[in-house]
KOLLO-729853 format. One record per residue (C-alpha): residue in one letter; x, y, z. Coordinates in Angstrom, 3 decimals. Layout:
("a", (X, Y, Z))
...
This chain:
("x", (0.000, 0.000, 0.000))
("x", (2.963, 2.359, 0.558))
("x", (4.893, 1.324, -2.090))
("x", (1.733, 2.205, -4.457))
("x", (1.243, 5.251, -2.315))
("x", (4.990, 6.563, -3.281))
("x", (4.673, 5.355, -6.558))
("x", (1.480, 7.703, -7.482))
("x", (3.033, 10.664, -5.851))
("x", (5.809, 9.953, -7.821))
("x", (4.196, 10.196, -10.617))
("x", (2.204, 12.832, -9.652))
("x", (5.654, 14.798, -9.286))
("x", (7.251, 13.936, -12.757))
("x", (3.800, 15.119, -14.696))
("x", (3.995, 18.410, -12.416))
("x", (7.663, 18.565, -13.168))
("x", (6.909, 18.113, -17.111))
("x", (4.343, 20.014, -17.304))
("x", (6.379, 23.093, -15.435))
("x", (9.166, 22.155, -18.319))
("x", (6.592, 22.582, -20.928))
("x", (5.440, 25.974, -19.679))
("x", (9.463, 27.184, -19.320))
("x", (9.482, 26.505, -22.983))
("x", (6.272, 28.261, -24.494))
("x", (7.356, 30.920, -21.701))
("x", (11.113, 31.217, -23.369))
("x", (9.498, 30.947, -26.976))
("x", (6.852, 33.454, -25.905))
("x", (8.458, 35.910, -27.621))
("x", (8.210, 34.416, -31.226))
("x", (4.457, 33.952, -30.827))
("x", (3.421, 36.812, -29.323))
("x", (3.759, 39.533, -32.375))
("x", (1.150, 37.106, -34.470))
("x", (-1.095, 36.543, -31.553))
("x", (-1.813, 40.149, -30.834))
("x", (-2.197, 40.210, -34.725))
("x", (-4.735, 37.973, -35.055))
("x", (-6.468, 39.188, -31.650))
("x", (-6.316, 42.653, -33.166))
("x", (-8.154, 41.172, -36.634))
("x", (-10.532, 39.238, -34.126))
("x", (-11.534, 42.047, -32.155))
("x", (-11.805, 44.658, -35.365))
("x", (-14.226, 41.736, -37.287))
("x", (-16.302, 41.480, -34.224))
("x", (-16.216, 45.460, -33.928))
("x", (-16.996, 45.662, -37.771))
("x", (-20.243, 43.344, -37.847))
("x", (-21.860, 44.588, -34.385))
("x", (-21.309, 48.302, -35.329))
């Protein structure tokens, strides 16, 4: 029971751990993305602004 016990905290802590490594690299890379996101947020916002007004 302890051994299982250990075992899912474990894993628990290496999918926390991977999932902190995936956010340190869309974090570092943020940069790249971030000119084309606000982009296409800009042309999202002006289409909605264009069909409500």
């Amino acid at each position: 029971m302890l051994a299982r016990t250990t075992q899912f905290h474990f894993s628990m802590y290496a999918g926390l751990s991977c999932l902190q490594n995936y956010w340190a690299v869309v974090l570092a890379n943020a940069h790249r993305f971030l000119p084309c996101f606000i982009f296409f947020f800009l042309n999202f916002i002006r289409k909605l602004l264009l069909v409500n007004c």
